[in-house]
N, CA, C and O atoms as CSV, one atom per row, in Angstrom:
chain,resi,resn,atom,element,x,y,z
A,1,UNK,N,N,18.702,-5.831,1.666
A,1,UNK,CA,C,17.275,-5.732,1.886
A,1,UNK,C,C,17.000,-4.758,3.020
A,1,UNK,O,O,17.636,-4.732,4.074
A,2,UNK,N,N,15.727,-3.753,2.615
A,2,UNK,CA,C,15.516,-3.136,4.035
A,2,UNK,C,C,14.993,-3.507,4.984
A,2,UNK,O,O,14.459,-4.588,4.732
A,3,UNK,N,N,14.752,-3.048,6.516
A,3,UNK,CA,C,13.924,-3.394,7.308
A,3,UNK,C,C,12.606,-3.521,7.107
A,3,UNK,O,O,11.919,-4.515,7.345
A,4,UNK,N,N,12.249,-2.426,6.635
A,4,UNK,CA,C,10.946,-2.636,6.042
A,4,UNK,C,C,9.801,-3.534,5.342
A,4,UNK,O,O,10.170,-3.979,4.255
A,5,UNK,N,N,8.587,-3.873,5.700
A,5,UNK,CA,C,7.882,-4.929,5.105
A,5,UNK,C,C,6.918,-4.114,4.981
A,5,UNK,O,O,6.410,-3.343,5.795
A,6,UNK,N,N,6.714,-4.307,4.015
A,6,UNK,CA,C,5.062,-3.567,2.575
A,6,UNK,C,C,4.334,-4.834,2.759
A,6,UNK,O,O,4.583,-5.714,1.935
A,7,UNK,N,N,3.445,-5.100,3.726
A,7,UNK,CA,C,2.292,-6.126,3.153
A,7,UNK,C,C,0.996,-5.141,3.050
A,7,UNK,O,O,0.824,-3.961,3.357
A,8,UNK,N,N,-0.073,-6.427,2.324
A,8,UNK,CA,C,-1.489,-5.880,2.167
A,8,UNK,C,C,-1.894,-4.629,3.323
A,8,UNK,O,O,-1.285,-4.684,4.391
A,9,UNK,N,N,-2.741,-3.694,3.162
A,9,UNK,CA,C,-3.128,-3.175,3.919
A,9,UNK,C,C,-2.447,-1.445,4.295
A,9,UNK,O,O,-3.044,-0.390,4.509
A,10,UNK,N,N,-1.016,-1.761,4.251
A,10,UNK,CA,C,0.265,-1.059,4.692
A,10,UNK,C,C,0.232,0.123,4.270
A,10,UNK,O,O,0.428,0.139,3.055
A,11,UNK,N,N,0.013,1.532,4.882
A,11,UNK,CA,C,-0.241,3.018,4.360
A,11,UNK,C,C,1.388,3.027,4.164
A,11,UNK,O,O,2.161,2.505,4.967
A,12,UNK,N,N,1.759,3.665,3.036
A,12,UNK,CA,C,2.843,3.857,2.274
A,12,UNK,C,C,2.822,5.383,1.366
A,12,UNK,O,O,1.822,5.804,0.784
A,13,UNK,N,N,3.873,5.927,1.396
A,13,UNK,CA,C,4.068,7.297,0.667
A,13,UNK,C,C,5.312,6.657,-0.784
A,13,UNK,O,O,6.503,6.377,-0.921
A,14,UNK,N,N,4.670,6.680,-1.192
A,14,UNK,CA,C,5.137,6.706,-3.247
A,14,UNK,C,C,5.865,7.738,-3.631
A,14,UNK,O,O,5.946,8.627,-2.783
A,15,UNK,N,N,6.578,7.968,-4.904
A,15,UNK,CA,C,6.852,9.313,-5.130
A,15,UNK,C,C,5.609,9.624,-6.000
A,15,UNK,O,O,5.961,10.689,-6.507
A,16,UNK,N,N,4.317,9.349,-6.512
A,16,UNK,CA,C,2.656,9.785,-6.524
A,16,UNK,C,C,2.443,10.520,-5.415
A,16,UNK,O,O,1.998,11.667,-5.471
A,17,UNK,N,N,2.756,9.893,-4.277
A,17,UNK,CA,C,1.855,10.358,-2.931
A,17,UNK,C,C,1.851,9.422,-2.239
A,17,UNK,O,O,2.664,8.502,-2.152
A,18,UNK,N,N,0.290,9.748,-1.344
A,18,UNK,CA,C,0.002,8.445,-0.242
A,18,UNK,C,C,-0.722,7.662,-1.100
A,18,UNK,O,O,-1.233,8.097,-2.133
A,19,UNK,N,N,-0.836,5.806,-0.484
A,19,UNK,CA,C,-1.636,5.392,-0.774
A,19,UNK,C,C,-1.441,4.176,-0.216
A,19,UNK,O,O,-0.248,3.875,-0.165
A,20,UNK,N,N,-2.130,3.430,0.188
A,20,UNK,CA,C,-2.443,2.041,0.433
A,20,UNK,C,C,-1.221,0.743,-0.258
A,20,UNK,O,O,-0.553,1.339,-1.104
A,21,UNK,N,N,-0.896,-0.307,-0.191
A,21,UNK,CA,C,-0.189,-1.823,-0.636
A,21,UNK,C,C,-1.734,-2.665,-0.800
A,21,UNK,O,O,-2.286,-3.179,0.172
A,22,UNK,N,N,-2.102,-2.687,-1.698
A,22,UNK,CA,C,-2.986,-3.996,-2.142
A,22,UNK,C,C,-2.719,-4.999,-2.599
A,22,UNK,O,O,-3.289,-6.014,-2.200
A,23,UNK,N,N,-1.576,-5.054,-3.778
A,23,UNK,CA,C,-0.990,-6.216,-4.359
A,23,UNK,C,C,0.422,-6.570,-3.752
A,23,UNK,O,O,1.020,-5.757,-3.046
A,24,UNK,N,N,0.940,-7.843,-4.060
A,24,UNK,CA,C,2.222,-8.073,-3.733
A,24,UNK,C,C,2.822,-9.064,-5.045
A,24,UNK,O,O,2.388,-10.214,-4.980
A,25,UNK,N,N,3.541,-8.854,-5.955
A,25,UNK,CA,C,4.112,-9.530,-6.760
A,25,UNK,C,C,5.661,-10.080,-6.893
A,25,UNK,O,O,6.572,-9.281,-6.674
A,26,UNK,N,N,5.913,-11.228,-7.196
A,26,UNK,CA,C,7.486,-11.320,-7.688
A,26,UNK,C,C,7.711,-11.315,-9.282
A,26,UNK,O,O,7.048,-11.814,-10.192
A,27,UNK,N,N,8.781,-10.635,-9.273
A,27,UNK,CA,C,8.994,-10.380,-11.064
A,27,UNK,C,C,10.044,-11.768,-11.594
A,27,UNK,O,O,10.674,-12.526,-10.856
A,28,UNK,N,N,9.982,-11.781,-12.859
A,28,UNK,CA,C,10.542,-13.524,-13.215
A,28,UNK,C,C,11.964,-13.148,-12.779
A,28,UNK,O,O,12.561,-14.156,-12.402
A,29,UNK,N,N,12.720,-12.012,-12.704
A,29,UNK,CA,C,13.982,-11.862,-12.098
A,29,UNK,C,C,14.296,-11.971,-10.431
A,29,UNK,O,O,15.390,-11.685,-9.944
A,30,UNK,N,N,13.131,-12.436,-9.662
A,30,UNK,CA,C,13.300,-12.603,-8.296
A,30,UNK,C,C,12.722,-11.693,-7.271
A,30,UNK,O,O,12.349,-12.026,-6.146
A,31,UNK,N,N,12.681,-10.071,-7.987
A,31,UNK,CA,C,12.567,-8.821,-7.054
A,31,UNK,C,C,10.748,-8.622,-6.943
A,31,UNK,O,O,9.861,-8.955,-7.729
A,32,UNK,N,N,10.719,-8.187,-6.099
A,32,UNK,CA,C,9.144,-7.777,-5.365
A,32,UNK,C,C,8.756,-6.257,-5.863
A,32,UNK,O,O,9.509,-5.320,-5.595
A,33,UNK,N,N,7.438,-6.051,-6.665
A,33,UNK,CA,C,6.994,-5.572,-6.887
A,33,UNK,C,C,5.756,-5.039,-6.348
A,33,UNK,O,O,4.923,-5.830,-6.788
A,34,UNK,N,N,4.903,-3.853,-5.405
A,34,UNK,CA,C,4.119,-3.592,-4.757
A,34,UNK,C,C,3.136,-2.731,-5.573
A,34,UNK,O,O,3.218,-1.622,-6.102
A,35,UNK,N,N,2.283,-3.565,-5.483
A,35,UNK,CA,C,0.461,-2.258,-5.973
A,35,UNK,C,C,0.545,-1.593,-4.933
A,35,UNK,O,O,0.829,-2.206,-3.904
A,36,UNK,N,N,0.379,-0.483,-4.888
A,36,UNK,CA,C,-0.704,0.832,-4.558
A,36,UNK,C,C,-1.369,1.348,-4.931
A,36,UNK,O,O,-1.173,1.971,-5.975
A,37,UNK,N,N,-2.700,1.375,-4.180
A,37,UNK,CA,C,-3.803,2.168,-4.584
A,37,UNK,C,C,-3.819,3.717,-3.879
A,37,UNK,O,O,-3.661,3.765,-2.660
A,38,UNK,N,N,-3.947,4.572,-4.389
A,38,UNK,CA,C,-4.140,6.340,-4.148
A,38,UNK,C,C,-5.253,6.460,-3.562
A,38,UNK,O,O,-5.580,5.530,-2.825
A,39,UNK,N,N,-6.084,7.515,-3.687
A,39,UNK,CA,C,-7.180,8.489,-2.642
A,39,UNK,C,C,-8.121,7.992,-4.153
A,39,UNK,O,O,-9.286,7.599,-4.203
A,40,UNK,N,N,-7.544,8.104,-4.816
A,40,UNK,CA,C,-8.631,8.284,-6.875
A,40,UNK,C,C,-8.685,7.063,-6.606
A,40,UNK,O,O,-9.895,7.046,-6.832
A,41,UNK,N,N,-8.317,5.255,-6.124
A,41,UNK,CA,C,-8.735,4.407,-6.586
A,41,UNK,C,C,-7.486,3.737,-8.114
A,41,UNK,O,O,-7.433,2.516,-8.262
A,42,UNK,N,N,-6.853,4.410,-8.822
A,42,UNK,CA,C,-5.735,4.126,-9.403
A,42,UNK,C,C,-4.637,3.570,-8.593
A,42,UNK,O,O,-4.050,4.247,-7.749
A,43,UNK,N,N,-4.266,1.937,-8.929
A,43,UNK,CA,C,-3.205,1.575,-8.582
A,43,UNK,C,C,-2.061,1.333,-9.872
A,43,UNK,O,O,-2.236,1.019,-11.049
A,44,UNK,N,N,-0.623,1.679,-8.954
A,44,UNK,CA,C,0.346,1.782,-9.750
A,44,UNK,C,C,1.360,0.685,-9.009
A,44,UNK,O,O,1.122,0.055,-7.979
A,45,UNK,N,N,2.854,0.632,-10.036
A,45,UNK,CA,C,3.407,-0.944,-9.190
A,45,UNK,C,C,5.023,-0.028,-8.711
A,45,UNK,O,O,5.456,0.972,-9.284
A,46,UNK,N,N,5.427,-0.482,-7.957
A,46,UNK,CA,C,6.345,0.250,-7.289
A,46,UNK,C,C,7.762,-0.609,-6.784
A,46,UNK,O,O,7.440,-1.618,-6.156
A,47,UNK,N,N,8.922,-0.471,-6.890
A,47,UNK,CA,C,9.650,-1.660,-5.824
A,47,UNK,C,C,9.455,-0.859,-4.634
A,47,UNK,O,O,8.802,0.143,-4.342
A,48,UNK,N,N,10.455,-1.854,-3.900
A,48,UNK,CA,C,10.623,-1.506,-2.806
A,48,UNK,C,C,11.549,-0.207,-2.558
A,48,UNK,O,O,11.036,0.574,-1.757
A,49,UNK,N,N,12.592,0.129,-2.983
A,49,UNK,CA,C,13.029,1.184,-2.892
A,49,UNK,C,C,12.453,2.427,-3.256
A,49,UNK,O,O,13.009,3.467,-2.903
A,50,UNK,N,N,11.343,2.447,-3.957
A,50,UNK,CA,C,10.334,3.559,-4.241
A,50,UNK,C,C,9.180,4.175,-3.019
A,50,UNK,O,O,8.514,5.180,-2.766
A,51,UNK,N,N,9.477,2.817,-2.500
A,51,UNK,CA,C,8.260,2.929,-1.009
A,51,UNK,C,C,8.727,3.676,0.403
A,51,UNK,O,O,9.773,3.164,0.804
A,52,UNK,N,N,8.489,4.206,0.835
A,52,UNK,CA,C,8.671,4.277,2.296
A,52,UNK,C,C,6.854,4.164,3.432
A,52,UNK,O,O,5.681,4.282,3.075
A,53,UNK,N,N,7.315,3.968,4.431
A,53,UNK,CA,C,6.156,3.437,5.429
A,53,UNK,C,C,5.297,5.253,5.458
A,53,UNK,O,O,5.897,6.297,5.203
A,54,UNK,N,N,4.348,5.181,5.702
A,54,UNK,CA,C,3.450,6.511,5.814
A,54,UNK,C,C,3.461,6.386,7.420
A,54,UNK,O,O,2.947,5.386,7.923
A,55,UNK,N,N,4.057,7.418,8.268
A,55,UNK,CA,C,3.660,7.490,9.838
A,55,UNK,C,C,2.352,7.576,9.948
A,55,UNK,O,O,1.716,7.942,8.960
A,56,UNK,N,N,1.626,7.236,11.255
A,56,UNK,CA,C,0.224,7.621,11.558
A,56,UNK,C,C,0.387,8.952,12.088
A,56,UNK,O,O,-0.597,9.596,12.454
């Protein structure tokens, strides 16, 4: 597991781009699945290894 924690709120870079963590899901196999929403308002679902933190 990484250091990293994706909760609500959390500016995050996708391989989309930037965008926001709105959702937080577990899949019936155990693993965590993250919504992001973009700049357009389209959210897409991501693991965790797809995510990294967006610096300010």
């Amino acid at each position: 597991m990484s250091q990293a924690f994706f909760t609500p709120g959390a500016e995050v870079i996708t391989p989309r781009g930037r965008g926001a963590v709105i959702d937080v899901r577990a899949t019936p196999s155990g693993k965590f699945v993250f919504g992001v929403e973009d700049v357009t308002g389209e959210v897409s679902y991501f693991t965790e290894k797809a995510l990294r933190l967006a610096q300010s």
